[in-house]
mmCIF file as gemmi writes it, N, C-alpha and C atoms, coordinates in Angstrom:
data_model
loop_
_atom_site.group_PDB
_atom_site.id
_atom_site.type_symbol
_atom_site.label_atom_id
_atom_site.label_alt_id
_atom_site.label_comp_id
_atom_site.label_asym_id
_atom_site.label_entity_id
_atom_site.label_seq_id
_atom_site.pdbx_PDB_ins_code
_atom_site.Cartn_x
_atom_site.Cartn_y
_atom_site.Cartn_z
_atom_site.occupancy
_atom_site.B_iso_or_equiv
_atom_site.pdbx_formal_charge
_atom_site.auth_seq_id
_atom_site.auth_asym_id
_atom_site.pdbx_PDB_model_num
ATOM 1 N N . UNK Axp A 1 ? -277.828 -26.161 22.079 1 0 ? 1 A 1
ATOM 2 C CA . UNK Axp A 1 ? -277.659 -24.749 21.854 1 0 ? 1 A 1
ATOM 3 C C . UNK Axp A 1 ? -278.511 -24.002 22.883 1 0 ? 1 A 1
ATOM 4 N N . UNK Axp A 2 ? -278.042 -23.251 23.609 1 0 ? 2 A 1
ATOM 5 C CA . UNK Axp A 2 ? -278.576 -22.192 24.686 1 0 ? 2 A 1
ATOM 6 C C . UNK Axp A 2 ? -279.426 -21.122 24.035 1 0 ? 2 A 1
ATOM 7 N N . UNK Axp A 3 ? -280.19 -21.113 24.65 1 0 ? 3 A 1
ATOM 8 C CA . UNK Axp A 3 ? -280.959 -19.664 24.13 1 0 ? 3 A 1
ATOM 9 C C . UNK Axp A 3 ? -280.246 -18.203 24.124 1 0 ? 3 A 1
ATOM 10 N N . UNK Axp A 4 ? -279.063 -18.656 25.184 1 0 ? 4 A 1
ATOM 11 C CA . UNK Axp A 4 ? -278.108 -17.152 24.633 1 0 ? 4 A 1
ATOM 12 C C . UNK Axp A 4 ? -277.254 -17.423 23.211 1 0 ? 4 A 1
ATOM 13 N N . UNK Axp A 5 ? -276.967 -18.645 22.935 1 0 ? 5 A 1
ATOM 14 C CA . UNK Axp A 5 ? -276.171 -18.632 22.121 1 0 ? 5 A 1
ATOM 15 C C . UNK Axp A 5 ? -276.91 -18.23 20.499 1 0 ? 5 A 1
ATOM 16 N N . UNK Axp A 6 ? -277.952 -18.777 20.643 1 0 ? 6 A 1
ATOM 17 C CA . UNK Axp A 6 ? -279.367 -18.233 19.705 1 0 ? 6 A 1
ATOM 18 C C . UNK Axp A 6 ? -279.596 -16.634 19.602 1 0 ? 6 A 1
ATOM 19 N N . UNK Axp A 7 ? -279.735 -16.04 20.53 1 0 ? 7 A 1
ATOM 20 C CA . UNK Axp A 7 ? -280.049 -14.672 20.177 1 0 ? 7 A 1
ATOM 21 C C . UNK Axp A 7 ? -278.301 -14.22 19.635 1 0 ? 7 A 1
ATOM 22 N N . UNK Axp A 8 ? -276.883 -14.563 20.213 1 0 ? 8 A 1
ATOM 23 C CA . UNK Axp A 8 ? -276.39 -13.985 19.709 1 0 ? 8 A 1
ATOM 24 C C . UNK Axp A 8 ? -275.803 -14.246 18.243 1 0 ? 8 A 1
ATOM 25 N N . UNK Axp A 9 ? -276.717 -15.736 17.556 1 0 ? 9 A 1
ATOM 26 C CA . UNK Axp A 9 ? -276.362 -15.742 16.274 1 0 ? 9 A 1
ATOM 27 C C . UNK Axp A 9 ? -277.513 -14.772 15.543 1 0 ? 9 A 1
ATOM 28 N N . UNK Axp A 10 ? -279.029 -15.165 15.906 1 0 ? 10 A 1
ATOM 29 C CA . UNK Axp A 10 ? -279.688 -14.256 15.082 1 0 ? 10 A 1
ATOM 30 C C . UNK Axp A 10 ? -279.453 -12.52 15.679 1 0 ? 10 A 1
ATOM 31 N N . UNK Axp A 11 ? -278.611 -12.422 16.197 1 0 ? 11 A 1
ATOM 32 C CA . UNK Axp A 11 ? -278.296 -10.573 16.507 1 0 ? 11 A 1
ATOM 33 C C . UNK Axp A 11 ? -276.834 -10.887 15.009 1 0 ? 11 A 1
ATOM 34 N N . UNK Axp A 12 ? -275.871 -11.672 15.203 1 0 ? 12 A 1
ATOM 35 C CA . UNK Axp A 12 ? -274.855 -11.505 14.585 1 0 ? 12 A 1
ATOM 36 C C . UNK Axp A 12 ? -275.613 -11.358 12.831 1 0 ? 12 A 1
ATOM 37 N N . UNK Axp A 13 ? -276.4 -12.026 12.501 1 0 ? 13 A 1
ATOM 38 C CA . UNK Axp A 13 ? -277.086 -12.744 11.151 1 0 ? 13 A 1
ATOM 39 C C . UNK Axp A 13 ? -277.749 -11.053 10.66 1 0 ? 13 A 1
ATOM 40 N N . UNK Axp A 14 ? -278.748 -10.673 11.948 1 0 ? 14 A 1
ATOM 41 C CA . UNK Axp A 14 ? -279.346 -9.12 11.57 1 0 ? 14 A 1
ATOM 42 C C . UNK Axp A 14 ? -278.089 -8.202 11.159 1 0 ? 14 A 1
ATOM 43 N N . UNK Axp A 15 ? -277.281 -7.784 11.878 1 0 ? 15 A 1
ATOM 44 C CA . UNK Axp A 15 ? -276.274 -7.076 11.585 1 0 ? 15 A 1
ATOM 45 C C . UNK Axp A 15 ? -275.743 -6.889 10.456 1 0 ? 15 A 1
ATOM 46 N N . UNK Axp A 16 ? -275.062 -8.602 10.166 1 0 ? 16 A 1
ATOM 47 C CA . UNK Axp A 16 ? -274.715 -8.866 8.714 1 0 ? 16 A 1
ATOM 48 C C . UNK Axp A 16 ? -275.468 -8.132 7.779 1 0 ? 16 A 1
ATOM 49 N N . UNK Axp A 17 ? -277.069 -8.659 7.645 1 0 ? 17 A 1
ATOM 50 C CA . UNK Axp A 17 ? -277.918 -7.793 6.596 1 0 ? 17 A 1
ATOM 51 C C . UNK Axp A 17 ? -278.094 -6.513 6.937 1 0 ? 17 A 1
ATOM 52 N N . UNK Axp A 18 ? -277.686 -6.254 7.801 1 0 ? 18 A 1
ATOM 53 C CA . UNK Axp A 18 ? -278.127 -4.254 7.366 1 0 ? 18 A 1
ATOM 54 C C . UNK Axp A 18 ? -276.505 -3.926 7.187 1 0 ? 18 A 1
ATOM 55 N N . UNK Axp A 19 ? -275.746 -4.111 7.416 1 0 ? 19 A 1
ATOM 56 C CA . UNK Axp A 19 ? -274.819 -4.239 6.811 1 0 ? 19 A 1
ATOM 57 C C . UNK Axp A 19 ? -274.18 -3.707 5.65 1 0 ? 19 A 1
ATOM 58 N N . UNK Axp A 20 ? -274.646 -4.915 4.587 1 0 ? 20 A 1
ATOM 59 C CA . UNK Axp A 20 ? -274.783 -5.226 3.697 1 0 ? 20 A 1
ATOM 60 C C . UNK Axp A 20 ? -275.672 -4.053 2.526 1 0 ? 20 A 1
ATOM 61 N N . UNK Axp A 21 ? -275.159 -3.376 1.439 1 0 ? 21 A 1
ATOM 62 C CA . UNK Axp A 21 ? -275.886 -2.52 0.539 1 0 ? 21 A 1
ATOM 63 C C . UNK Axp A 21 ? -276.716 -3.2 0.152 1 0 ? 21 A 1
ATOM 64 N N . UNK Axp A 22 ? -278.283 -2.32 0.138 1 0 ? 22 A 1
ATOM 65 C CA . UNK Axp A 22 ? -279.531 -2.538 -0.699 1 0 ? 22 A 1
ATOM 66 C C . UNK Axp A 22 ? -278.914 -3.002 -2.178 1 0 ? 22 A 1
ATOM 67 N N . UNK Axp A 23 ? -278.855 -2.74 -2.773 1 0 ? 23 A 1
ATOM 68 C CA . UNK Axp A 23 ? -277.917 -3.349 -4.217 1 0 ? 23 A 1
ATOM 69 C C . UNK Axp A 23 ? -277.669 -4.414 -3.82 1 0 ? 23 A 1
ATOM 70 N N . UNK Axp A 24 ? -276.38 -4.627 -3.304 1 0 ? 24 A 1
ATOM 71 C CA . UNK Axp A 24 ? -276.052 -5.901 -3.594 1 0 ? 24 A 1
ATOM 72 C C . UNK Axp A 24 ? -277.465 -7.059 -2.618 1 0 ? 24 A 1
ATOM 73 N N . UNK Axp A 25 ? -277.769 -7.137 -1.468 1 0 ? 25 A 1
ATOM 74 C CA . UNK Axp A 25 ? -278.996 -7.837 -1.168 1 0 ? 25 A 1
ATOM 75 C C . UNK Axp A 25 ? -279.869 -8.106 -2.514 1 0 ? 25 A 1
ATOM 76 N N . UNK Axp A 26 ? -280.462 -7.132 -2.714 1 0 ? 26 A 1
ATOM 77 C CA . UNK Axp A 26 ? -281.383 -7.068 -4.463 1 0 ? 26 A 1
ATOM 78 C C . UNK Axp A 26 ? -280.179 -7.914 -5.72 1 0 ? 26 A 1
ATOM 79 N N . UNK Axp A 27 ? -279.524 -8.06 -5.579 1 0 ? 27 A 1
ATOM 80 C CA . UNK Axp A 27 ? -278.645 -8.435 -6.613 1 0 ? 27 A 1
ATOM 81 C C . UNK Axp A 27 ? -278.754 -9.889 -6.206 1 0 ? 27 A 1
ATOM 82 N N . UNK Axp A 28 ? -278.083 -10.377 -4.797 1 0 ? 28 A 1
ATOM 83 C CA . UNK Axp A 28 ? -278.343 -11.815 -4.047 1 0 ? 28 A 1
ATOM 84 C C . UNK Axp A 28 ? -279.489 -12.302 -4.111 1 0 ? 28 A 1
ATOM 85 N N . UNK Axp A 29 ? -280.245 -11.319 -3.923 1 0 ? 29 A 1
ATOM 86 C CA . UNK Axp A 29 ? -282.219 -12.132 -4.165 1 0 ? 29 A 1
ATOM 87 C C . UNK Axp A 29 ? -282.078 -12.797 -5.385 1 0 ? 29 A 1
ATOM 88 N N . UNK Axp A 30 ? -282.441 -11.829 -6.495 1 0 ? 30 A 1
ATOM 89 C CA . UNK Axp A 30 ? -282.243 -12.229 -7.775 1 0 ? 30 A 1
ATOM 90 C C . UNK Axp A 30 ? -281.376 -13.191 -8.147 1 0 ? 30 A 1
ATOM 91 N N . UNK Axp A 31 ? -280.295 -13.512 -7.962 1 0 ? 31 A 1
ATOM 92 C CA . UNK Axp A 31 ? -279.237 -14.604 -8.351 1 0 ? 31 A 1
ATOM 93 C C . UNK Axp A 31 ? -280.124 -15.678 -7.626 1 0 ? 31 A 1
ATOM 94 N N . UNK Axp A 32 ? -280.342 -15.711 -6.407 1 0 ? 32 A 1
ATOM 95 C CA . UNK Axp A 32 ? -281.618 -16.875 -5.802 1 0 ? 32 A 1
ATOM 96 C C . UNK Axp A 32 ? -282.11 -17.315 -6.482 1 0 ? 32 A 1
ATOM 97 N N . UNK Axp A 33 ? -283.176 -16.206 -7.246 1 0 ? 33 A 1
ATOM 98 C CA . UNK Axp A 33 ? -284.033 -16.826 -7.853 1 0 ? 33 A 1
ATOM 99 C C . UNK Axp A 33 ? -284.096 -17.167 -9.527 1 0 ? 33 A 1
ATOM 100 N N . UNK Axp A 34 ? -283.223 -16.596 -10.031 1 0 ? 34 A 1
ATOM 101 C CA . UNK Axp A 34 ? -282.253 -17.392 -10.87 1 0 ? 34 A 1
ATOM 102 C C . UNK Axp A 34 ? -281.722 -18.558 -11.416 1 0 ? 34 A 1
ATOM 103 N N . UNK Axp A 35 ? -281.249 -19.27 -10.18 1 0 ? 35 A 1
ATOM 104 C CA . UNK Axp A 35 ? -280.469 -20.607 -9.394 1 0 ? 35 A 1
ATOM 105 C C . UNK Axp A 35 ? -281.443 -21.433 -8.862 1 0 ? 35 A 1
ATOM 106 N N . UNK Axp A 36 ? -283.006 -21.247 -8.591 1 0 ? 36 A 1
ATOM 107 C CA . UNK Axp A 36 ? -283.491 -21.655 -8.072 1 0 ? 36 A 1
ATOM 108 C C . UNK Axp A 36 ? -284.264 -22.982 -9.143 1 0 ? 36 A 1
ATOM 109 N N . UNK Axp A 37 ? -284.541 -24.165 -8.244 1 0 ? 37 A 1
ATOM 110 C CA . UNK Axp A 37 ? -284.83 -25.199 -9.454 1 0 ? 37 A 1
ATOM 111 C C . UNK Axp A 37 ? -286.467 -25.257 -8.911 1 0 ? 37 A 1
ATOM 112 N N . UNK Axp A 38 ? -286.967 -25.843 -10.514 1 0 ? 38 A 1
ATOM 113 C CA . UNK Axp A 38 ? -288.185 -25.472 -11.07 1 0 ? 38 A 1
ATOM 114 C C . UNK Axp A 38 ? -289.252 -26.165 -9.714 1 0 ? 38 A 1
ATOM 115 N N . UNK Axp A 39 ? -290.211 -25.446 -9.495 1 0 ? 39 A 1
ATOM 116 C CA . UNK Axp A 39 ? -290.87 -25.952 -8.201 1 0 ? 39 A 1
ATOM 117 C C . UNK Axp A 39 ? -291.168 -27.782 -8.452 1 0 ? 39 A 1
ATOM 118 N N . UNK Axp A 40 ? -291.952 -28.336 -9.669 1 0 ? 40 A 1
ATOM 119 C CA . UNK Axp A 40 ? -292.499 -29.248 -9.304 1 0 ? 40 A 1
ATOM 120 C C . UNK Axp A 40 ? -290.957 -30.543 -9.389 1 0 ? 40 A 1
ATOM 121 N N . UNK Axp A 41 ? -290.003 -30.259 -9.496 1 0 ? 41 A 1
ATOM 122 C CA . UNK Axp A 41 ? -288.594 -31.273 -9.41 1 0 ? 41 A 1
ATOM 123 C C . UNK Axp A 41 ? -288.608 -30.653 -7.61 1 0 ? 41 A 1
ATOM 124 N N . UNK Axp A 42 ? -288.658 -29.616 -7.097 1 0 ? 42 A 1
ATOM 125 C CA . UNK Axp A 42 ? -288.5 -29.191 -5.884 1 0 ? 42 A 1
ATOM 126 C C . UNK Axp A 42 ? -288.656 -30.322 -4.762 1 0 ? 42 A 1
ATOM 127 N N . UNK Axp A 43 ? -290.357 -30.38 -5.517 1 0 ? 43 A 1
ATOM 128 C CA . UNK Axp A 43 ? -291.394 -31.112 -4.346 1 0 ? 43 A 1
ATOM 129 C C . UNK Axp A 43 ? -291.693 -32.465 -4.236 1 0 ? 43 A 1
ATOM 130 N N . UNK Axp A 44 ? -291.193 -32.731 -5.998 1 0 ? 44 A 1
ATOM 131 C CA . UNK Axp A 44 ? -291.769 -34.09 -6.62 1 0 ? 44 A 1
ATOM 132 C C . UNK Axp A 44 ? -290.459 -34.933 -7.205 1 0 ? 44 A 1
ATOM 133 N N . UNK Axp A 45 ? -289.65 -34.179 -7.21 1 0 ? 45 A 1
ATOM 134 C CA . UNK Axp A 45 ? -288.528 -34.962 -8.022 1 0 ? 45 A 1
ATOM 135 C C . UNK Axp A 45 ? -288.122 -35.178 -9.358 1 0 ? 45 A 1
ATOM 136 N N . UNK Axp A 46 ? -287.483 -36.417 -9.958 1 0 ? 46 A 1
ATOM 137 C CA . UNK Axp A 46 ? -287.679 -36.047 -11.373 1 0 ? 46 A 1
ATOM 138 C C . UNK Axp A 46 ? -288.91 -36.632 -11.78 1 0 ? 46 A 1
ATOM 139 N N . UNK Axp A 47 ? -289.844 -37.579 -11.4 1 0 ? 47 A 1
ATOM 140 C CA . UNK Axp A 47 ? -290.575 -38.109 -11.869 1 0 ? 47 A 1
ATOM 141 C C . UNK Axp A 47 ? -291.209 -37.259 -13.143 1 0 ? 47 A 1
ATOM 142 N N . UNK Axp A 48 ? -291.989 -36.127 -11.811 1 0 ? 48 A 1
ATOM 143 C CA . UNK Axp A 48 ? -292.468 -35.34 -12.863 1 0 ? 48 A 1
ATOM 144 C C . UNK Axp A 48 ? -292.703 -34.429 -14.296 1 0 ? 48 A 1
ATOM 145 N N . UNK Axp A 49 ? -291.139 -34.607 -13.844 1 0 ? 49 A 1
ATOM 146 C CA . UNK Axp A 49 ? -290.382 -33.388 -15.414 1 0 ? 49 A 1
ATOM 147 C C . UNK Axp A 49 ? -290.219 -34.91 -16.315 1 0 ? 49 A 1
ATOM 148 N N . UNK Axp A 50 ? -289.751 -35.974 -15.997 1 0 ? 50 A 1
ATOM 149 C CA . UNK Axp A 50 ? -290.122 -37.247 -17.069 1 0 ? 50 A 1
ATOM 150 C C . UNK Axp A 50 ? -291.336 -37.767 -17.564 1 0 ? 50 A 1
ATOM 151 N N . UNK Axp A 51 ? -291.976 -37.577 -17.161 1 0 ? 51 A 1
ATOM 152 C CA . UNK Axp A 51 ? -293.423 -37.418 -17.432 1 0 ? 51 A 1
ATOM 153 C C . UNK Axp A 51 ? -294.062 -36.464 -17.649 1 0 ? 51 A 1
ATOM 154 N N . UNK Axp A 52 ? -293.197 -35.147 -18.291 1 0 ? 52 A 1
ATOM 155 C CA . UNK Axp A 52 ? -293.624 -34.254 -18.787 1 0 ? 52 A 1
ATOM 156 C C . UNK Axp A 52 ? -293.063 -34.306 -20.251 1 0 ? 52 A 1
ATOM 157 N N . UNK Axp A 53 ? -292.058 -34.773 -19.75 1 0 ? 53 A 1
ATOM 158 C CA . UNK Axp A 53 ? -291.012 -34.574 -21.401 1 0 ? 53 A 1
ATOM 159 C C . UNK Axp A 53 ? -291.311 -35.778 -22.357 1 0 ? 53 A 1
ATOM 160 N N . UNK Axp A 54 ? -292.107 -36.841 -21.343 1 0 ? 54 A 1
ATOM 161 C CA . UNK Axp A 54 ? -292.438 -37.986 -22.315 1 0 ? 54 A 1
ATOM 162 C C . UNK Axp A 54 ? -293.45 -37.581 -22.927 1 0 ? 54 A 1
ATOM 163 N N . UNK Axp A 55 ? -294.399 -36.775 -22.241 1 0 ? 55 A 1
ATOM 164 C CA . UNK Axp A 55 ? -295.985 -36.587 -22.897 1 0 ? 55 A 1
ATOM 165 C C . UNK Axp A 55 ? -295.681 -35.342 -24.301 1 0 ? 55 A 1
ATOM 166 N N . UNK Axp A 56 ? -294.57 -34.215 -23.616 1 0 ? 56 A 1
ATOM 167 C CA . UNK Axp A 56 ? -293.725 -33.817 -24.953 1 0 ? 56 A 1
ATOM 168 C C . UNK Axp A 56 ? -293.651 -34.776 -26.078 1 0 ? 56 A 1
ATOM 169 N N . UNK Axp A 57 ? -292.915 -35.466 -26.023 1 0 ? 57 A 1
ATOM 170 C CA . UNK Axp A 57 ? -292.335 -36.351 -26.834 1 0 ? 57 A 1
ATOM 171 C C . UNK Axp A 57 ? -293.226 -37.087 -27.761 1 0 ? 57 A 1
ATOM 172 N N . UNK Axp A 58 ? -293.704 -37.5 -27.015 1 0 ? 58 A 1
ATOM 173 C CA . UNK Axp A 58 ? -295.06 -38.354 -28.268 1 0 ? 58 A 1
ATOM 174 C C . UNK Axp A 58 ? -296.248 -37.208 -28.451 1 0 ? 58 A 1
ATOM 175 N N . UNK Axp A 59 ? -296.528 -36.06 -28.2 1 0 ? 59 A 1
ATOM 176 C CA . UNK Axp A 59 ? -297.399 -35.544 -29.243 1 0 ? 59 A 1
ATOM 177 C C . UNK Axp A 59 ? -296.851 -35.274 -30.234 1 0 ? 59 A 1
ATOM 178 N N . UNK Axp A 60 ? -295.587 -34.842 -30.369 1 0 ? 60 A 1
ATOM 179 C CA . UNK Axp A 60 ? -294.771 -34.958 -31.842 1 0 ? 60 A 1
ATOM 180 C C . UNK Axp A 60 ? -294.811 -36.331 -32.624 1 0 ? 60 A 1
């Protein structure tokens, strides 16, 4: 990829977002973060959330 071909995607990408209504952007954030999965499955996988739900599990 050329460095022209670079500026004219991040020029095409800026455009897009101004573009684009404040609303709906604020609306897209939010659905992000929404949709977004829980940090420590993010970083760690499932290990962690199984070894959360086990330590759940037996204090009951």
């Amino acid at each position: 990829m050329s460095s022209n071909d670079y500026v004219k995607y991040v020029t095409q990408q800026v455009v897009k977002y101004m573009d684009t209504p404040k609303e709906q952007r604020q609306q897209q954030k939010e659905f992000k973060k929404e949709t977004r999965t829980p940090f420590w499955s993010r970083w760690f996988g499932v290990l962690p959330i199984s070894v959360m739900l086990w330590m759940k599990k037996r204090k009951r």
